[in-house]
N, C-alpha and C positions, 0 to 999 in steps of 0.2 A: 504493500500500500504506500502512495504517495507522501513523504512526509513535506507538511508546508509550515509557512510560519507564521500558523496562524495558531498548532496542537496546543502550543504552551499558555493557552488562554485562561485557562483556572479557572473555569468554571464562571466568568464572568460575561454579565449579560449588559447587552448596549442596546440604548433604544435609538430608531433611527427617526427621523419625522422630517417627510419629503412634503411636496404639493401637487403631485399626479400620480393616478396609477400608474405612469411607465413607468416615471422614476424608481417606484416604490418594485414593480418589477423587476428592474435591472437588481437594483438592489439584494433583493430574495434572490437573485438567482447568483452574486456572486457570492451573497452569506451562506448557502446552502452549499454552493461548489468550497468554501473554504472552511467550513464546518464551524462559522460562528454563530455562537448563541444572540440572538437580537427580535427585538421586539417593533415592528418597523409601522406608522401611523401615517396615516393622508391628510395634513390638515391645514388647516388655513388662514389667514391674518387672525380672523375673529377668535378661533378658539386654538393658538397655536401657547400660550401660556400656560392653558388650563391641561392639552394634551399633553404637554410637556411634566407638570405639575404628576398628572397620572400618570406616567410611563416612569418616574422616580420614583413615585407611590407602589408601584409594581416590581420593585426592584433592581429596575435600570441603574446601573453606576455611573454610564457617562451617556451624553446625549450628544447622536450623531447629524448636522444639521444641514439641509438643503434648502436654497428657495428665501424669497423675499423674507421672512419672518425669523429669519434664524439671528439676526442684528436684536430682537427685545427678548429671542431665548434666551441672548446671550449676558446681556443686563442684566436679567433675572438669575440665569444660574451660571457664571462666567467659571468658577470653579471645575466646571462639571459639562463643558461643553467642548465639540469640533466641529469644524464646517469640511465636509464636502464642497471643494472650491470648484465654481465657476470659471476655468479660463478661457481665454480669447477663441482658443484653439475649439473649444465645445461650442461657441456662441458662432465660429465660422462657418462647423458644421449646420449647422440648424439654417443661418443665413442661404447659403448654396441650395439647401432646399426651399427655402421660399422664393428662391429667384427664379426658381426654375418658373413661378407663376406671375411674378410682378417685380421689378426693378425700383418699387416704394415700399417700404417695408418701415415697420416701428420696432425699436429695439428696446425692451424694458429693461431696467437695474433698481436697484437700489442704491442710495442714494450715495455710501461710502465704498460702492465699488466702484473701479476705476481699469476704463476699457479702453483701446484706443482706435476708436473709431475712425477716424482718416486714416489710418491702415488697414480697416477691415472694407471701407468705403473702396479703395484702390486696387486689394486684391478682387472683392466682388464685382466690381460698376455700379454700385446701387447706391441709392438714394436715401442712407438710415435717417429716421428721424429718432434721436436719443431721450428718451424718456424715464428720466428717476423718480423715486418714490420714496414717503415714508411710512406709508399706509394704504389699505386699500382705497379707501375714499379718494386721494389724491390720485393716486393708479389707473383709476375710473373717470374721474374729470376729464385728464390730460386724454387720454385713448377716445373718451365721447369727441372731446374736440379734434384730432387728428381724421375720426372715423366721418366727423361731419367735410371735412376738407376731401374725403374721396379716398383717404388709405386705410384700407381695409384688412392688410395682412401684417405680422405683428410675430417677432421673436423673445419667447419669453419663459415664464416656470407658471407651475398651475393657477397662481393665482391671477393673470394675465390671461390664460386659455379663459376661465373663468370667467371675467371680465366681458373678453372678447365675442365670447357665444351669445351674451346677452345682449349685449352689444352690433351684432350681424354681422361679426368682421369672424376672420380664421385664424387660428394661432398652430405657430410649430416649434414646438418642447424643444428648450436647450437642455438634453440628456446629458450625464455625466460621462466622461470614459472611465470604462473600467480601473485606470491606472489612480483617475485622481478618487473613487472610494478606496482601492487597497492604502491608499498613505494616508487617507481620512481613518479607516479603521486601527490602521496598524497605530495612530496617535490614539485614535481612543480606548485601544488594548492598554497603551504606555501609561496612559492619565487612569485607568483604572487599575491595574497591579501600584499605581505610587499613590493614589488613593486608600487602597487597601493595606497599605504599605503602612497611612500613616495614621488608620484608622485603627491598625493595630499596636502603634506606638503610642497614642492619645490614649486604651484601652488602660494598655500595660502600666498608662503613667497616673491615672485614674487612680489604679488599682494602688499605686505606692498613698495617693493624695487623701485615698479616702481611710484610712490609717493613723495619717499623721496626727499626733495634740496637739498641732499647731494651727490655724489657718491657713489654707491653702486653696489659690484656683489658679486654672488654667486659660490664658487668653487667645485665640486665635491671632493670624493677620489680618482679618477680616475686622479683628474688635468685638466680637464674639465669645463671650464665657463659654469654655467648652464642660468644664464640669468645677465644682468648688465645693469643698467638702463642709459637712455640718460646722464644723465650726468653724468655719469662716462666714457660711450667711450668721451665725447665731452672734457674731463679732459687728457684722455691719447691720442687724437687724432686718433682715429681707428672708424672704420667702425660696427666690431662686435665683441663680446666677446672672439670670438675665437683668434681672435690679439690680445689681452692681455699678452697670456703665455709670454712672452720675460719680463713682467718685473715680473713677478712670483716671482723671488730672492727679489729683492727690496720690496717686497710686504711680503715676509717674510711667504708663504703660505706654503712651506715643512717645516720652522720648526713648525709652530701652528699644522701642520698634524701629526705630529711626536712626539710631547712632548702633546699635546691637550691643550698649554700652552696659552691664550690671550698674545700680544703684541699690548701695546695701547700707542697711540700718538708719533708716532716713526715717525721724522723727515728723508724726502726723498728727492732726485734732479731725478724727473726723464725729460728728456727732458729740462732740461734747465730750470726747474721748481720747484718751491718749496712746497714739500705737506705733509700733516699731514696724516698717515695712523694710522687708527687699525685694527689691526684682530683676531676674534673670531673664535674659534671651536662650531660647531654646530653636535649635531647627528641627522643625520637623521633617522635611524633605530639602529638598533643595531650592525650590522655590517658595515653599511655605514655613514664615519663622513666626513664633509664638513668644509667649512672655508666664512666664510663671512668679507667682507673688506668692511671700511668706507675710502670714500678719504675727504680730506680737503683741499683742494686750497688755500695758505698762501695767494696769491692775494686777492684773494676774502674775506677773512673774517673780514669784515670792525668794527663788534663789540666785539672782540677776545681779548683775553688776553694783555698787553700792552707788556709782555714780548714775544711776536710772532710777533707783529707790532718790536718793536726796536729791538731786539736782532738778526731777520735775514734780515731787511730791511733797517732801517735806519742808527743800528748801527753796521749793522755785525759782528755779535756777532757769528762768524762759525769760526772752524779753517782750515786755510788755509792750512796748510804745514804737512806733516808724513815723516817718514823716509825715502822715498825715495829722499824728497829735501836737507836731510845729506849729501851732497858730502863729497868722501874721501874714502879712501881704507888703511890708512895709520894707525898700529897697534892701537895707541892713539885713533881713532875714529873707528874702530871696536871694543875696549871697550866700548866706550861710545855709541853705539848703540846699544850693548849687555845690557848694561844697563839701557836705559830709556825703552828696552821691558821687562826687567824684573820688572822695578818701576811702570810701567804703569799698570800693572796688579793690583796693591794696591789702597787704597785711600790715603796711607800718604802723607803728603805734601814734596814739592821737593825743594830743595833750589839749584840753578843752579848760579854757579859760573865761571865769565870767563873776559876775556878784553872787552874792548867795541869792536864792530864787528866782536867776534868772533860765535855770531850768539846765543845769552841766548834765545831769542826769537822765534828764531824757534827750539829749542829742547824742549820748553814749549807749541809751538803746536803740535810739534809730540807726547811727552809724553800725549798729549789729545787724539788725534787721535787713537794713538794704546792703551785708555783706555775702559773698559767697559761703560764710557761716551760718546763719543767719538757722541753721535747722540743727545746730549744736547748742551746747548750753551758753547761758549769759549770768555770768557771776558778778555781781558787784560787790564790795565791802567797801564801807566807811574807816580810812585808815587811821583816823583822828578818834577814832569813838573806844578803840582798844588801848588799854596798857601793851608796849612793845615785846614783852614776854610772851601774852595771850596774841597778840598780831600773829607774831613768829608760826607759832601752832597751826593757827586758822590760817596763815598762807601755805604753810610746806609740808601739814602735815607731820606726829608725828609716829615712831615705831612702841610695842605695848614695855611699858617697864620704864619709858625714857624719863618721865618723873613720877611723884608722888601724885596720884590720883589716876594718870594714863588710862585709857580707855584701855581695856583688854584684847587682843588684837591690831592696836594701833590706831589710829585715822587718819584718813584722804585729804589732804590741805586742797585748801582754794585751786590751785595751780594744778592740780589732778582734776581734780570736777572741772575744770575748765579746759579740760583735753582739746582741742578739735575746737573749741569757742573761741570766748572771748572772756577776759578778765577788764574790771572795771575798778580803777582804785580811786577811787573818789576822795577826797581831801590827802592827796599825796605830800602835801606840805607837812601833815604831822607828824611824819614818819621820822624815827630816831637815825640819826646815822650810821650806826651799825646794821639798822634794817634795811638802811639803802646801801650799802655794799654789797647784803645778800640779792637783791633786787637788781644790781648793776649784772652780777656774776649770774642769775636766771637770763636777763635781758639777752646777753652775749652768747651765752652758750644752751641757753634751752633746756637745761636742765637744771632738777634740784633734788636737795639731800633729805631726806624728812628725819624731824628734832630728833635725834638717838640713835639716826639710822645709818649704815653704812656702805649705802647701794646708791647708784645714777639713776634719777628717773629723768626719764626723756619727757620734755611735754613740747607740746604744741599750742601755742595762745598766743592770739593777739591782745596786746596791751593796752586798752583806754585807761587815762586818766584826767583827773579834771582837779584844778585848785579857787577856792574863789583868792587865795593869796598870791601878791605876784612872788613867782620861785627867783625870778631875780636876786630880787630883796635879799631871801634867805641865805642866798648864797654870799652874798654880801656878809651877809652876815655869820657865816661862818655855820650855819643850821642846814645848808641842804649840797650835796656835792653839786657838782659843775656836769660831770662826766655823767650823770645818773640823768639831770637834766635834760642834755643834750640826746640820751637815745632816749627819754620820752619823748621828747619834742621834733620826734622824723616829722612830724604833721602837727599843726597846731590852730585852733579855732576858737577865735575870742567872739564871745557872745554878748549881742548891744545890751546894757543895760538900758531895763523901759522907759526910762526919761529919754532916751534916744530913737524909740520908736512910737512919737507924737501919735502917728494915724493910725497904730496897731492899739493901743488903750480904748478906745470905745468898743471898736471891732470885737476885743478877747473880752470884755467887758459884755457885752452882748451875749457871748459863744454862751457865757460862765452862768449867765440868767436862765439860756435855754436847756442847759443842763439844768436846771431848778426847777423849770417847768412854767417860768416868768418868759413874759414878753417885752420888747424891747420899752414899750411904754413905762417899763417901771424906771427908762433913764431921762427922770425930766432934763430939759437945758440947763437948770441951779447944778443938778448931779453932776451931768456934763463938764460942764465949766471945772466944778471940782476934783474931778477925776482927772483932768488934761491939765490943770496948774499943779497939782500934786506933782513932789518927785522924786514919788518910788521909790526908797533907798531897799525895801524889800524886793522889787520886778514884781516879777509874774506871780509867787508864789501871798505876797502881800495882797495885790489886788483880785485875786483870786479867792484870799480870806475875807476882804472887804466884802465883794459882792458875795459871796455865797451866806454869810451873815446877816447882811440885807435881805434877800431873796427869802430866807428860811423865816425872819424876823416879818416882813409884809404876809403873810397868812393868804388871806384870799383876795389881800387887796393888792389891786393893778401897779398903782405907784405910792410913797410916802415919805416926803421928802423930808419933814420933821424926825423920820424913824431914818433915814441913810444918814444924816447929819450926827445922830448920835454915835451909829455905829461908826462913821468916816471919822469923827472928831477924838472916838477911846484911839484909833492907831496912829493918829498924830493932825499938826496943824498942816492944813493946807495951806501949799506956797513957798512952806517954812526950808528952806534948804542948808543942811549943815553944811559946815566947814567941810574943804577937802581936803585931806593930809597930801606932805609934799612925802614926794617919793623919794629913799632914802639913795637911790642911785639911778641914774638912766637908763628905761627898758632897755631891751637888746633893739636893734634897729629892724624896721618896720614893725612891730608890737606898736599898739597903742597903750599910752598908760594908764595903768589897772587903779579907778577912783575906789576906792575903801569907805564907802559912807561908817559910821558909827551907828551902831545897832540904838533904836530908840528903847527908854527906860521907864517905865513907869513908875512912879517914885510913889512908895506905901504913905496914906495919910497920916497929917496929926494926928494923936490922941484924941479924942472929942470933935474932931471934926466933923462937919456935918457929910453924909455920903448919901448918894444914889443909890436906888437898887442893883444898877447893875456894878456898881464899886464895891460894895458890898457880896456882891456875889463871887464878884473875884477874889476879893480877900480870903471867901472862905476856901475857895477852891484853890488858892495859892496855902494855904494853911494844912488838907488835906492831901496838900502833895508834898510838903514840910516831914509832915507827919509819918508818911509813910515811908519817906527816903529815909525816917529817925529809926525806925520798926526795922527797915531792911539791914540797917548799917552803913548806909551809906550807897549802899547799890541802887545806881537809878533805874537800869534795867526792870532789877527785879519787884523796884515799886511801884514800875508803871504797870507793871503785868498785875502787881496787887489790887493797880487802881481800875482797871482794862482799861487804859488810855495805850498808845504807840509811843516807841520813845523820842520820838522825836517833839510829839503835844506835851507829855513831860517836863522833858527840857524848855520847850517854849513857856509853858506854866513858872518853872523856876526861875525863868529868865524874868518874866515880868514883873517880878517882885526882888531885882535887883536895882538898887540906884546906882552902881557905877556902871556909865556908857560903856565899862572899856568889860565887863564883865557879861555885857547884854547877851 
């Protein structure tokens, strides 16, 4: 018996869908002489979707396609399709025989075929008139109007015979040769064995997914969940893989599809949820790649790295704030928004200069935010706020035993939790000298020693830092190295104090109401005046207390201008502008020089003096924070947590009830 190359077909069945019985004859008779299995249909513009639809339905693996209609099978199921191609050489055929009748003849196509007719004109002598299509309906127009001009015969596929019988004219079938179904089938042999190919590698890989404790699915190229196991809907809260696509972005699936690039342990919020993804390119043939995704549920991972437990649970270790919390529109800070997108693109370190309240802190979270970090952790410490002992600790970590008390096992200094982040040392001015040498010797070489320890750890961190003091100064004065300085300050961004941004105070004045739930009405013209002669020696963080005191203080009523006046009047005199200290040395060149308002005092009443309810009410609440700092020992920390205030309302508390400016 004849061996052909067709035996090796595995049992695979191809449906074919022509638009004549000849076609569909030829056909039968060369799948029969070559012993392929196929399911072959007659069908037509109208229902050439739905035949297709059921010959998949049937078991067809690939669809074999002839005839005008094979262009929106292929839409439809492009995976899963071949065309029996039309060439010149079939269409001359069919021509020679209509000539034998008429020397006008009409040549159908579709519309993205492409024929060359002044060479089929020159071989025959005849007269084609070229007629494409997208539809029947147009197929039909064109041919009514040809047929009304007097050309009657017409080379085409059935849906053109079709047309034309209705029509009065005659059609002669451009039949395929045999040569172009064998290369038609032999591809849809090809696309069905790497079909089945990969149908059983998507099977196998199922079979590992549906297993895992972890979340897991499977994406197509297509964009297509192919399968995802329980615990991964039960992670995203969905029923079946097909609700997934919405978090697609977040999952980061077009770009792995696009670069073929892994993205592993990339920090997510979806739902209110915190979850570690990765995702890997997978091929699955050669032409079909995929993407497979691990989820991690920060909740759940009870034996996890200690930097995943603290950095986004305990210690919140995320940055809160980007660009858009910049308020302001006012030249000065359209630079400096200009510029921490342009800083943020580096890893140099940033040294961020400005008054106190004029907001160092959050332009150190944006600079995170809008970094290529920006999905690692954000650590800031207050370096002013520690004894240089306890600093030490909290930056480097240290090993179990290194002193009296030691956590048992040791602990992660700052500089570890901010692996792969960012560190934020905020009042870097207070740091002992000794603590900046360790800080020089990290800066340079990337690595540090933790307290008792005696191993290199490597980190990786970019450095913000922010002082409202100018470091000149200090160095001047013998309190801050030069050298330590100089590599904080690869990049540097001084922030306007608000007396400098006249047309940004109503504006942020405005914002600060509609966060309250006020409308702009509650800023009479008297408020106005007085907010914009005021000058701010707190910024942002002052007028922010202001209005929001106002705001909470008017209740249900619109404006009150007796009630801002009192509040505007406890934070100071409008107009009133202190002294400005002279500077003990000369910025460094291009720096502008750092104005140091003195903190305002409110000075505790006579004896007997007569007081307001609300002086009174401070007194008492300056008394109950006395009190509590006398209970703790002296730990303010720990007396603000006795009092649930933050320690920073604390300190402002204590602060108010000092009369030396210079203690404020």
């Amino acid at each position: 018996m004849r061996k052909n190359a067709y035996e090796a077909n595995e049992g695979h069945i191809l449906g074919v869908m022509v638009h004549s019985a000849s076609v569909a004859a030829i056909v039968r008779d060369f799948s029969a002489r070559e012993r392929i299995n196929c399911h072959i249909c007659v069908t037509t513009h109208e229902s050439a979707l739905d035949d297709a639809a059921a010959l998949l339905a049937r078991g067809c693996e690939v669809l074999v396609c002839h005839g005008g209609s094979r262009e929106a099978i292929y839409c439809q199921y492009s995976q899963q399709t071949v065309f029996i191609e039309r060439s010149d050489m079939d269409l001359l055929k069919a021509l020679l025989k209509a000539g034998k009748e008429t020397r006008e003849v009409i040549l159908t196509a579709h519309e993205t075929e492409r024929h060359d007719i002044a060479l089929m004109e020159s071989l025959t002598g005849m007269h084609i008139h070229d007629v494409r299509y997208m539809d029947q309906r147009t197929l039909e127009r064109k041919l009514a109007a040809l047929i009304r001009k007097g050309v009657r015969v017409a080379v085409g596929g059935g849906a053109t015979a079709l047309a034309m019988a209705r029509l009065g004219g005659r059609t002669f079938l451009d039949e395929p040769r045999p040569e172009n179904i064998r290369v038609a089938f032999a591809r849809a042999l090809a696309l069905a064995r790497s079909r089945r190919m990969e149908q059983n590698w998507i099977d196998s890989l199922k079979d590992m997914l549906a297993f895992s404790k972890e979340g897991m699915f499977f994406i197509g190229k297509n964009g297509k969940v192919l399968f995802a196991n329980a615990v991964a809907l039960r992670l995203f809260n969905v029923e079946s893989g097909d609700a997934l696509a919405p978090f697609f972005e977040k999952l980061l699936v077009a770009d792995v599809l696009a670069d073929a690039r892994p993205r592993e342990d990339v920090l997510v919020d979806i739902r209110n949820r915190k979850m570690f993804i990765s995702s890997f390119p997978v091929n699955i043939s050669a032409e079909n790649r995929g993407v497979v995704v691990f989820i991690h549920d920060v909740e759940s991972l009870q034996g996890m790295n200690l930097k995943i437990r603290k950095d986004l649970h305990e210690r919140g270790f995320i940055a809160k704030h980007d660009l858009n919390d910049l308020h302001g529109d006012c030249a000065p800070m359209r630079l400096l928004k200009r510029k921490v997108r342009m800083y943020a693109a580096t890893d140099a370190p940033v040294l961020i200069l400005g008054e106190t309240g004029s907001g160092k802190e959050l332009v150190a979270h944006s600079l995170h935010m809008a970094s290529p970090r920006y999905n690692e952790p954000f650590v800031p410490i207050n370096c002013s706020a520690l004894p240089e002992n306890l600093l030490e600790s909290e930056l480097f970590g240290y090993e179990e035993g290194a002193f009296t008390g030691a956590r048992k096992g040791g602990k992660q200094g700052l500089f570890e939790l901010a692996h792969k982040g960012t560190l934020f040392l905020d009042e870097i001015g207070g740091v002992g000298l000794s603590m900046q040498a360790r800080l020089l010797r990290v800066l340079e070489a990337k690595e540090i020693m933790r307290v008792g320890g005696d191993r290199i750890i490597p980190v990786d961190v970019r450095i913000l830092s922010a002082s409202h003091t100018p470091l000149h100064e200090l160095i001047t004065q013998g309190r801050f190295r030069a050298d330590l300085f100089y590599r904080l300050r690869g990049l540097s961004l001084s922030l306007p104090p608000l007396r400098e941004r006249g047309e940004d105070i109503l504006r942020l004045a405005r914002w600060a109401l509609a966060r309250r739930g006020k409308s702009e009405a509650a800023l009479l013209p008297e408020i106005c005046a007085r907010l914009m002669s005021y000058h701010w020696p707190g910024n942002v963080r002052e007028l922010m207390a202001v209005i929001d005191t106002y705001a909470i203080l008017l209740g249900e009523r619109e404006h009150d201008l007796q009630c801002f006046l009192e509040v505007f009047d406890s934070w100071g005199r409008p107009g009133q502008v202190p002294a400005v200290p002279q500077l003990a040395s000369a910025p460094p060149p291009g720096q502008a020089p750092f104005m140091a308002y003195p903190k305002r005092a409110a000075a505790e009443p006579a004896p007997g003096a007569a007081q307001t309810f609300k002086e009174r009410l401070a007194r008492i609440r300056l008394d109950m924070a006395r009190e509590a700092l006398a209970v703790c020992g002296g730990n303010q920390k720990r007396a603000a947590r006795q009092l649930g205030l933050s320690y920073t309302t604390f300190r402002r508390l204590l602060g108010a009830g000092r009369t030396d400016p210079a203690d404020g």
